[in-house]
DRENVEXKE-354155 format. One record per residue (C-alpha): x, y, z. Coordinates in nm, 3 decimals. Each point is the difference from the previous one (the first is absolute). Example, Ala and Ser with C-alpha at 12.3 -4.5 7.8 and 13.67 -1.06 7.14 Angstrom:
<zases>
+---------+---------+---------+
|    east |   north |      up |
+---------+---------+---------+
|   1.230 |  -0.450 |   0.780 |
|   0.137 |   0.344 |  -0.066 |
+---------+---------+---------+
</zases>
This chain:
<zases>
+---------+---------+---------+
|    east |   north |      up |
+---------+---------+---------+
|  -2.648 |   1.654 |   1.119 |
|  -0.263 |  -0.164 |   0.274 |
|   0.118 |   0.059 |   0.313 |
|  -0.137 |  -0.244 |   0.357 |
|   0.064 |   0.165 |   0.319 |
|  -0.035 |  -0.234 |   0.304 |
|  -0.155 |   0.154 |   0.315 |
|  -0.285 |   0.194 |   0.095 |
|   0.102 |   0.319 |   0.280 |
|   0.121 |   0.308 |  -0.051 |
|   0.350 |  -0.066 |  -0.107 |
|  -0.172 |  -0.186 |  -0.312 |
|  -0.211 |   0.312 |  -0.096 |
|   0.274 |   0.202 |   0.037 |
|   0.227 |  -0.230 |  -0.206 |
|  -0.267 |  -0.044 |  -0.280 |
|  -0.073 |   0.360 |   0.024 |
|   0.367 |   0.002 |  -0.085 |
|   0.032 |  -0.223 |  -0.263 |
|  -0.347 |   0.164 |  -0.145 |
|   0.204 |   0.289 |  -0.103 |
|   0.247 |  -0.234 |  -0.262 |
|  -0.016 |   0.051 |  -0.360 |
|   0.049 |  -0.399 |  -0.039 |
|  -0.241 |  -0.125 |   0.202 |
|  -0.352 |  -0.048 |  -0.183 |
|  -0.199 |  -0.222 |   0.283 |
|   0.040 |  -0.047 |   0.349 |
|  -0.139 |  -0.303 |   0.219 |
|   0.028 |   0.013 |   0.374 |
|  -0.081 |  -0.283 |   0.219 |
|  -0.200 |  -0.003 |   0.238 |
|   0.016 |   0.353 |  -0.031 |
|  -0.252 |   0.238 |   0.200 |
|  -0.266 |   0.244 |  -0.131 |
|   0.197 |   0.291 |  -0.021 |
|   0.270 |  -0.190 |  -0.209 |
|  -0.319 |  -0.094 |  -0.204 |
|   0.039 |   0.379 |  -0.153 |
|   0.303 |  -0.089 |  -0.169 |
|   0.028 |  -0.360 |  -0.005 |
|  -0.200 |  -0.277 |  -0.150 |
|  -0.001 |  -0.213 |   0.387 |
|  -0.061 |  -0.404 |  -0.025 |
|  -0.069 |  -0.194 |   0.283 |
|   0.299 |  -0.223 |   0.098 |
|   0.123 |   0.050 |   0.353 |
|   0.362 |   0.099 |   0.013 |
|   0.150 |  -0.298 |   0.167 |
|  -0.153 |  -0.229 |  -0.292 |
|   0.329 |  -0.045 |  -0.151 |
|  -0.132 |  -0.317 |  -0.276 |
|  -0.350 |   0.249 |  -0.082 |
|   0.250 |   0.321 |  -0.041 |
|   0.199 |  -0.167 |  -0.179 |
|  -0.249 |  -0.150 |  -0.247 |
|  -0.182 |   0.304 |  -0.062 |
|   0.369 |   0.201 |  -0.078 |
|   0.087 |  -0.260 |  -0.249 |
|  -0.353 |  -0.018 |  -0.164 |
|  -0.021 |   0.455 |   0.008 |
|   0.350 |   0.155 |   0.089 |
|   0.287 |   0.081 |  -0.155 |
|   0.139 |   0.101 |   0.324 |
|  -0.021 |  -0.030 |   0.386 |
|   0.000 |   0.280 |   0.339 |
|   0.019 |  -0.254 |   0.296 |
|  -0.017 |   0.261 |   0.284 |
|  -0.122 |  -0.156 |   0.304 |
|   0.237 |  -0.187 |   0.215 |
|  -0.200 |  -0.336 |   0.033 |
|  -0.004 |  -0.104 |  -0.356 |
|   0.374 |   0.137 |   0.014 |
|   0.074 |  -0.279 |   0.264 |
|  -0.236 |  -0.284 |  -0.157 |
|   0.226 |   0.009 |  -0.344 |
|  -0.305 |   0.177 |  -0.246 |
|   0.314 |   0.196 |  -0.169 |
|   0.180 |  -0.331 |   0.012 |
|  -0.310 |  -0.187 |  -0.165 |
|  -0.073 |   0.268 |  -0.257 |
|   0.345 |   0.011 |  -0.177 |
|   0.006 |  -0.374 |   0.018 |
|  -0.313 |   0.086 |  -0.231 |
|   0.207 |   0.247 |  -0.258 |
|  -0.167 |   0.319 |   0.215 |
|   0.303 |   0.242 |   0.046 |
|  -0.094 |   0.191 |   0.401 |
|   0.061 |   0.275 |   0.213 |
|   0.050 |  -0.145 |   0.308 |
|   0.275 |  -0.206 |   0.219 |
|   0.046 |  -0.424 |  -0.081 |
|  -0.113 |  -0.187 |   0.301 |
|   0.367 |  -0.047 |   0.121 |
|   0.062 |   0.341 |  -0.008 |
|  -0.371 |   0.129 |   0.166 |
|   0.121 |  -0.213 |   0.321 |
|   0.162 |   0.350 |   0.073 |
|  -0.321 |   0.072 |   0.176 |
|  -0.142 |  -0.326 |   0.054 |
|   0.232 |  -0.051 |   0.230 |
|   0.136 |   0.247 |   0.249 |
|   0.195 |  -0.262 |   0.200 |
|   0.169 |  -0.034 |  -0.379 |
|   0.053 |   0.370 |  -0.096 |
|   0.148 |   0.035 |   0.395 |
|   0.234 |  -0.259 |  -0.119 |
|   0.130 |   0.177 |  -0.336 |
|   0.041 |   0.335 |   0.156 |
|   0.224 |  -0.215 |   0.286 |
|   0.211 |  -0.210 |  -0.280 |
|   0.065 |   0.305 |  -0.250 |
|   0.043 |   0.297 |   0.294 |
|  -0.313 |   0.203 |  -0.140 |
|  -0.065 |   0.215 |   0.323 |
|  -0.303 |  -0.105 |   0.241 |
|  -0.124 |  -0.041 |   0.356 |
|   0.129 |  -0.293 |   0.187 |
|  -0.215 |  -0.352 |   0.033 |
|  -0.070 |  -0.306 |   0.092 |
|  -0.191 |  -0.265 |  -0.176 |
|  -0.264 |  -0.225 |   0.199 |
|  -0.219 |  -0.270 |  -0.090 |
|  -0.095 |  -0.131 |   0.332 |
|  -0.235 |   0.237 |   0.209 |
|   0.139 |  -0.155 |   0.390 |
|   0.359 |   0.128 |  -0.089 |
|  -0.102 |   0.301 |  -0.121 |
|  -0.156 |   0.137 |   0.274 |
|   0.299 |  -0.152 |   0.256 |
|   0.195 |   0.242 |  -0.266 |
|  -0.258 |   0.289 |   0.062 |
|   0.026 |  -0.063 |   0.397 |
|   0.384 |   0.027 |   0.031 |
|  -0.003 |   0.375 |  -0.270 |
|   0.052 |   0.267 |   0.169 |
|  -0.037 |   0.230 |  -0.313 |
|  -0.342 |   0.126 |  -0.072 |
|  -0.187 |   0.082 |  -0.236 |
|   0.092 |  -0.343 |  -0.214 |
|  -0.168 |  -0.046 |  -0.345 |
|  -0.162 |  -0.357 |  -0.117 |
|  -0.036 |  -0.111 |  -0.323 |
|  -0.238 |  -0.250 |  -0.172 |
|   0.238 |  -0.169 |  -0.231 |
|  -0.251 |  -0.042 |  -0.304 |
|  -0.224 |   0.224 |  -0.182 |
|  -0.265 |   0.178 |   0.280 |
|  -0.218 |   0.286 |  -0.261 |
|   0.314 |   0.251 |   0.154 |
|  -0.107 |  -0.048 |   0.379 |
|   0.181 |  -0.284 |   0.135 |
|   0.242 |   0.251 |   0.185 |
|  -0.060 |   0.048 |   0.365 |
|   0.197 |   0.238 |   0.210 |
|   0.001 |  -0.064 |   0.342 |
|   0.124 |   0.228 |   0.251 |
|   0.041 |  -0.224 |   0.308 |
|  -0.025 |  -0.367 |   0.074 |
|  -0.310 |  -0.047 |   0.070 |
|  -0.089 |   0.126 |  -0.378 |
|   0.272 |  -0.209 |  -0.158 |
|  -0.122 |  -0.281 |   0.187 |
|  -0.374 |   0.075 |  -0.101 |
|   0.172 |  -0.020 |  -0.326 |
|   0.131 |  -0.255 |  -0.073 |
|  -0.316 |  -0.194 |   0.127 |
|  -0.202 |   0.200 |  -0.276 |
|   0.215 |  -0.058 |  -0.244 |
|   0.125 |  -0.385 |   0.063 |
|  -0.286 |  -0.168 |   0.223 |
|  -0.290 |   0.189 |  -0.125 |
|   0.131 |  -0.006 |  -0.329 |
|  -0.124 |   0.392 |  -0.090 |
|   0.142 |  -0.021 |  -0.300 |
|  -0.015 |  -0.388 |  -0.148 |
|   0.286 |  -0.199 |  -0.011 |
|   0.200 |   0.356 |  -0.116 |
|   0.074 |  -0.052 |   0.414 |
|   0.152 |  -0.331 |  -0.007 |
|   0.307 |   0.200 |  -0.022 |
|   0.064 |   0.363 |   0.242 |
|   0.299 |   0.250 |  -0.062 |
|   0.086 |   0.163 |   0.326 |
|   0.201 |   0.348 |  -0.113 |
|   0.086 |   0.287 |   0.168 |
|  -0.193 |   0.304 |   0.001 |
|   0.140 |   0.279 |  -0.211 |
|   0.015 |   0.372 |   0.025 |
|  -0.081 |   0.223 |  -0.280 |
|  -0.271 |   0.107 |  -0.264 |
|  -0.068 |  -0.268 |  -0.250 |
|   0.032 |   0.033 |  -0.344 |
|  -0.134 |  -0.241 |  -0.335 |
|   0.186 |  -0.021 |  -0.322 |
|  -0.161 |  -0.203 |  -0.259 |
|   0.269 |  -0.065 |  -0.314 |
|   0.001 |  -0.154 |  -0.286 |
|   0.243 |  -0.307 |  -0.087 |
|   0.113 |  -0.247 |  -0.284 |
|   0.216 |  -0.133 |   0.258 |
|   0.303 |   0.156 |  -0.213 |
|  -0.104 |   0.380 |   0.063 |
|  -0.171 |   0.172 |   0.322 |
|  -0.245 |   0.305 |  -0.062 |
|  -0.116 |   0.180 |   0.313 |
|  -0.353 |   0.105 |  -0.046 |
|  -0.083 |   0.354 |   0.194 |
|  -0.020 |  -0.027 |   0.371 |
|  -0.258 |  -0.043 |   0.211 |
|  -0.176 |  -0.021 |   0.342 |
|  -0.280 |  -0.193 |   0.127 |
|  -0.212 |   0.016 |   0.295 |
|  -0.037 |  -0.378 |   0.152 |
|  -0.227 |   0.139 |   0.335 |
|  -0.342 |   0.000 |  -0.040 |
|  -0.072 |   0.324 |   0.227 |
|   0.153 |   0.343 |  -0.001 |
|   0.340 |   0.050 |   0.231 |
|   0.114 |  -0.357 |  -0.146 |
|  -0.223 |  -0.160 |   0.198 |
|  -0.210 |  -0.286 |   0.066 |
|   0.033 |  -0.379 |  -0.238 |
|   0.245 |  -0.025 |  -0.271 |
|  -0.216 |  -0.007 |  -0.328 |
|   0.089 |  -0.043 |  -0.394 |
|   0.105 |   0.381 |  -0.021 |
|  -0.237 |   0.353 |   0.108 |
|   0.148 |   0.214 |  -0.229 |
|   0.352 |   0.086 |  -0.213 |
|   0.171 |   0.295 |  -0.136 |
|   0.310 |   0.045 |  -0.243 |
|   0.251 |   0.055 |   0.014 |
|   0.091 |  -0.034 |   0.379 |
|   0.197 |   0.294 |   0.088 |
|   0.242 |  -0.239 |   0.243 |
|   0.120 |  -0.169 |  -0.280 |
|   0.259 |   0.253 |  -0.140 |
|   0.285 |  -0.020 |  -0.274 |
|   0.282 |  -0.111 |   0.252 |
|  -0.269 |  -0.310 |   0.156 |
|  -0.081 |  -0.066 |  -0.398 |
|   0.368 |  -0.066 |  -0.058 |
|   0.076 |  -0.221 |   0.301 |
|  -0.311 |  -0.206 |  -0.058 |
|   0.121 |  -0.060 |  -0.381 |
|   0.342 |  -0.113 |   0.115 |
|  -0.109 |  -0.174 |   0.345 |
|  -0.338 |  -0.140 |  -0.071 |
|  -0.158 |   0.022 |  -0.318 |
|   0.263 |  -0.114 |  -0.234 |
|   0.128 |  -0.257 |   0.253 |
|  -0.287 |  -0.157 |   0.040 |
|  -0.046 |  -0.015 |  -0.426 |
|   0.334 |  -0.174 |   0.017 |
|  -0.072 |  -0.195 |   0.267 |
|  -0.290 |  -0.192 |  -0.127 |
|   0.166 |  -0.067 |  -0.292 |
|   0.258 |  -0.137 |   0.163 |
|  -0.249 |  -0.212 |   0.198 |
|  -0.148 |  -0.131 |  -0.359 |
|  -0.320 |   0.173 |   0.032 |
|  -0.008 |   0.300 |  -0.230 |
|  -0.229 |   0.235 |   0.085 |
|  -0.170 |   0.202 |  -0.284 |
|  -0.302 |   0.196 |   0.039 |
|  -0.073 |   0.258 |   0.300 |
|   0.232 |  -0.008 |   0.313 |
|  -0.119 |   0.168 |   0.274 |
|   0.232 |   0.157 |   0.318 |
|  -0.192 |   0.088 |   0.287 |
|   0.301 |   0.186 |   0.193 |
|   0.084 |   0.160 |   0.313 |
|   0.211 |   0.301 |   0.008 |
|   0.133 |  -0.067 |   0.281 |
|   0.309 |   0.207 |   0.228 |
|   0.242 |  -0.268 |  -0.140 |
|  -0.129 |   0.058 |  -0.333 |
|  -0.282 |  -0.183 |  -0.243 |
|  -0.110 |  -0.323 |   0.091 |
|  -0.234 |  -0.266 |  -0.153 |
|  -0.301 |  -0.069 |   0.214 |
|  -0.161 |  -0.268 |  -0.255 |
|   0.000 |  -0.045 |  -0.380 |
|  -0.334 |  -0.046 |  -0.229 |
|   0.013 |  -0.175 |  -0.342 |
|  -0.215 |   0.232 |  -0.135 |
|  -0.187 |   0.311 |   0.005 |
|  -0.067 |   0.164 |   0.274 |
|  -0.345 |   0.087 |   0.190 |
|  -0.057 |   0.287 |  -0.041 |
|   0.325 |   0.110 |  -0.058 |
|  -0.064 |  -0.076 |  -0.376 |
|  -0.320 |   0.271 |   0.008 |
|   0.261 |   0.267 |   0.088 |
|   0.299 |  -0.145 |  -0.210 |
|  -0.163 |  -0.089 |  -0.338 |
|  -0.178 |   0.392 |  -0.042 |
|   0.360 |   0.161 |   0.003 |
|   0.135 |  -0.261 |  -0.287 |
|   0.032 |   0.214 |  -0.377 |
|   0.137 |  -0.353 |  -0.131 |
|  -0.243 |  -0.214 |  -0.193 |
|  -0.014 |  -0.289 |   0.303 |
|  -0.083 |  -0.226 |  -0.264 |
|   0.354 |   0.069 |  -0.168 |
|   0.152 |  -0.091 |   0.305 |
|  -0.169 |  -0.320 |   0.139 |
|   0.101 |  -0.115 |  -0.394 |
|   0.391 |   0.083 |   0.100 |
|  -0.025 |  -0.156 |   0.305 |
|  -0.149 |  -0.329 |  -0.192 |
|   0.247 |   0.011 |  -0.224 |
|   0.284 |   0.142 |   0.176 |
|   0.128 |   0.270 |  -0.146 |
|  -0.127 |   0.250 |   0.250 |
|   0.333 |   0.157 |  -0.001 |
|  -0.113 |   0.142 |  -0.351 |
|  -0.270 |   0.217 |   0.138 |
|   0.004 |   0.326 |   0.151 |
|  -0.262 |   0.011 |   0.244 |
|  -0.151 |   0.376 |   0.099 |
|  -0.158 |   0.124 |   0.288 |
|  -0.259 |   0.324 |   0.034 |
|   0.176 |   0.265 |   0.246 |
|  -0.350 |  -0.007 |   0.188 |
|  -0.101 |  -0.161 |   0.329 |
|  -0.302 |  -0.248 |   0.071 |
|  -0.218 |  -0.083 |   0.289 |
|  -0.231 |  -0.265 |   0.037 |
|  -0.279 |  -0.054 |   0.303 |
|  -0.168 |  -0.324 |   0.034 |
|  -0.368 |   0.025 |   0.065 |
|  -0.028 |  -0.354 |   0.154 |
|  -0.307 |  -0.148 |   0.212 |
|  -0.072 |   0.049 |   0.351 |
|   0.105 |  -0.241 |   0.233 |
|   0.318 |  -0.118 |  -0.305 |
|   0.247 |  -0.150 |   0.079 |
|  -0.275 |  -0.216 |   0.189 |
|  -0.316 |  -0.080 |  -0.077 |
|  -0.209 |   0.239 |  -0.198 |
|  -0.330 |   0.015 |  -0.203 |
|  -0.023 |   0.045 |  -0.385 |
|  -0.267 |   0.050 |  -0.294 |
|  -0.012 |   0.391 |   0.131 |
|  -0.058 |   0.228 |  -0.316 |
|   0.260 |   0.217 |  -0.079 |
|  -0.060 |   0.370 |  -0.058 |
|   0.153 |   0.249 |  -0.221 |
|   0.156 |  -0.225 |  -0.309 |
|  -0.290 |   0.114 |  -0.232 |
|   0.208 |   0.117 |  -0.320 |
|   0.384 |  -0.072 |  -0.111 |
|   0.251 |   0.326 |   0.057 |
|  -0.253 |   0.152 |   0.225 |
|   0.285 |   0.097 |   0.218 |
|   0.323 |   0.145 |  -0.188 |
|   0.338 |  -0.155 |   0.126 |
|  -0.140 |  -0.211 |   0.201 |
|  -0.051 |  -0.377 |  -0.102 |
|  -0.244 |  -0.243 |   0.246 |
|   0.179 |  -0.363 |  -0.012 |
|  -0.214 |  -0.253 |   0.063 |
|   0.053 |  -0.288 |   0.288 |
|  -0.265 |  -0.161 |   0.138 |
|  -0.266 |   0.117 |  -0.243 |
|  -0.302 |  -0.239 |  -0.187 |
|  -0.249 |   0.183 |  -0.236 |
|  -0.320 |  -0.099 |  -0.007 |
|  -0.335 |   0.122 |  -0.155 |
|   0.192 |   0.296 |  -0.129 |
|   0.174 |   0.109 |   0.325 |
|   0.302 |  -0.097 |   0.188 |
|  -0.039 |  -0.185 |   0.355 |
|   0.279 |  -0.074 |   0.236 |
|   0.145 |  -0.317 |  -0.009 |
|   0.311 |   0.009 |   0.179 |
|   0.185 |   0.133 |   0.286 |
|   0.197 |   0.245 |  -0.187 |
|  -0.238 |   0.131 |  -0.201 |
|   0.151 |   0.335 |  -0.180 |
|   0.299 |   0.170 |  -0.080 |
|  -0.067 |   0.332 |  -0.051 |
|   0.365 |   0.105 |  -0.180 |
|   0.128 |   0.393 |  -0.100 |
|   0.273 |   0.138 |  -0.160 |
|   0.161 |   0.298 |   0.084 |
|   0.277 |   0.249 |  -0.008 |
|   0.038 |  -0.031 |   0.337 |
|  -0.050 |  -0.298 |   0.265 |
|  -0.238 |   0.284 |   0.182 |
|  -0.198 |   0.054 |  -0.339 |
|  -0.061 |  -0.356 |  -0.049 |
|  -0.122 |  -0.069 |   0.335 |
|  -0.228 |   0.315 |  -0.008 |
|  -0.115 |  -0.131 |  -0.341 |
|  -0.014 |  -0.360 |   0.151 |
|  -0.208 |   0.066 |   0.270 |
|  -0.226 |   0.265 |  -0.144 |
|  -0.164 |  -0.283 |  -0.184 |
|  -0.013 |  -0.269 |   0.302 |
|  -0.321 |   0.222 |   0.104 |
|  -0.138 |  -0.051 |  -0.332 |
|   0.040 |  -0.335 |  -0.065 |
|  -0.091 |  -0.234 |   0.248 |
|  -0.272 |  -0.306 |   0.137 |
|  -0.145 |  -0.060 |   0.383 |
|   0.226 |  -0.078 |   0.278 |
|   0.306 |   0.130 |  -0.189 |
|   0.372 |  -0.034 |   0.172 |
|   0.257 |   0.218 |  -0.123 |
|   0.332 |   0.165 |   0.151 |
|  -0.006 |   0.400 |   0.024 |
|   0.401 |  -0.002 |   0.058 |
|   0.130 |  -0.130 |  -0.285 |
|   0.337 |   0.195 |  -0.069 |
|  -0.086 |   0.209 |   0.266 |
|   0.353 |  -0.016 |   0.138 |
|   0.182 |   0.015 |  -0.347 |
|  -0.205 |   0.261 |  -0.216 |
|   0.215 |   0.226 |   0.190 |
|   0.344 |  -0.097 |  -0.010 |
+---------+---------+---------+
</zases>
């Protein structure tokens, strides 16, 4: 079986690193893919997005599609490929609106009682901030409807922010026409917590938990970024929240799709608050998280393979899917100055052989090899990932490598799962 994985971070190499482990695959693609990925994968050079060059290439090499990011999700490439005969892991268009649209998933969770914050939905920048001006509840949350790379979420904690706000977001136009559209929610208390699942749209499977770290600097501070680090499971999501997210939120929203006539089959993703009136949904993804997957995908004993296959064919409901009783941490080595502007081509030290540092596995990002070394080429450039039996042995092994490996004018957070290694 010849497997193409669409993508090219660090949830890619941890997906093909994944799927590199199945008895039925014999070849993998990946494109664009990255130069760690190159280790495992053979990488073409199609850009993700390309939905009529992806789709060419599948039907001339694959025998089956991993459409990961959520871009290609949105454009229709799993949409285009079985219109081709190329069976996919990954949501249909209709269904991938989910997180193309926030002003849309807002809207579901309103019309089927799935539990959320409270909002408003503005397209027209003027009325927005009269809105802002007459609040008298602070902090207040704004939302880029569309797809923003996971940072169109601004929290501003007085008027004067939300107000700066909305002009970034709808007159400056930060983030593309993703702000032609602004949810307005309340802020919630509580720690957050991701659940990726799997779905065939008939059957929900809960992945392990997880927890990422959005802030760029230690203390949860400073700009919102793709994700600084994740561990698993998150010790805030216990038995009794599993059970009333299952019956309040995950299977509702399964059911409520469907209901909607966009079946949703691939990877779900719940980014919840647990909050004092109990678990909430802060936003949805339509795919794999970032890096949520690099600390989710290491504790999987299933064949992933096996189950993206289910979920194609849906009959998920026939597979028992097993976690490892272990704990994982992942710290992003990202460079300096991400989420803004930052330099790349810096040499990266310390990858010289494969399994030169025992349960620990280096997920690629940002990463381009070239002349026989790897340069940075990204923000997020490295994901160095451990497994553990302990949250506190995976974060010592985690970090005991993030001195090893490393380039010039490296960023990374030194309180990942600080607070929760503990609990």
């Amino acid at each position: 079986m010849k497997v193409l994985v669409v993508g090219s971070g660090g949830r890619e190499h941890a997906v093909i690193t994944a799927l590199s482990r199945s008895k039925e695959i014999d070849h993998i693609y990946c494109a664009p893919g990255n130069g760690g990925i190159a280790a495992l994968a053979e990488c073409v050079g199609i850009k993700a997005t390309d939905v009529e060059g992806m789709t060419a290439f599948a039907k001339e090499h694959a025998d089956f599609c991993v459409v990961t990011p959520d871009d290609p999700l949105a454009l229709g490439m799993v949409d285009a490929m079985e219109a081709e005969g190329i069976p996919c892991f990954g949501p249909n268009k209709n269904a991938a609106i989910i997180e193309a649209s926030k002003a849309f998933s807002k809207d579901l969770m309103h019309k089927y009682g799935i539990p959320t914050a409270e909002y408003e939905i503005h397209d027209d920048p003027e009325i927005l901030i009269e809105r802002l001006r007459e609040r008298n509840k602070y902090p207040a949350v704004l939302k880029a409807d569309g797809l923003a790379l996971g940072k169109g979420v601004l929290i501003a904690k007085t008027e004067e922010e939300a107000v700066e706000a909305v002009k970034e977001l709808m007159v400056d136009k930060a983030f593309g026409a993703s702000g032609n559209r602004v949810v307005l929610e309340e802020f919630m208390i509580g720690p957050e917590v991701s659940v990726l699942a799997f779905t065939d749209s008939h059957v929900i499977c809960p992945m392990v938990s997880s927890q990422d770290h959005k802030r760029a600097l230690d203390g949860d501070r400073g700009l919102n970024t793709g994700g600084m680090g994740t561990i698993a499971p998150s010790p805030y999501y216990t038995e009794a929240v599993a059970e009333r997210c299952m019956k309040e939120i995950f299977v509702p929203t399964m059911n409520a799709m469907n209901a909607e006539g966009r079946p949703f089959k691939g990877c779900l993703y719940f980014g919840l608050m647990i909050t004092p009136d109990g678990p909430k949904v802060v936003e949805y993804n339509c795919r794999f998280g970032d890096p949520e997957t690099q600390v989710v995908l290491p504790l999987l004993e299933t064949d992933l393979f096996t189950i993206m296959k289910a979920v194609h064919d849906e009959t998920l409901a026939d597979v028992n899917i097993e976690w490892k009783n272990a704990a994982c941490a992942c710290v992003i080595e990202a460079s300096g100055g991400y989420p803004s502007s930052y330099q790349k081509g810096f040499v990266i030290y310390g990858l010289d052989g494969s399994g030169q540092y025992p349960g620990v596995t280096v997920y690629h990002a940002g990463t381009a090899l070239k002349d026989g070394h790897y340069e940075t080429s990204g923000g997020r450039v490295l994901g160095i990932s451990a497994v553990g039996e302990t949250l506190h042995e995976a974060l010592d092994k985690a970090y005991s490598v993030v001195g090893k490996v490393g380039f010039d004018h490296m960023h990374y957070r030194t309180d990942i799962g600080r607070k929760e290694k503990d609990l």
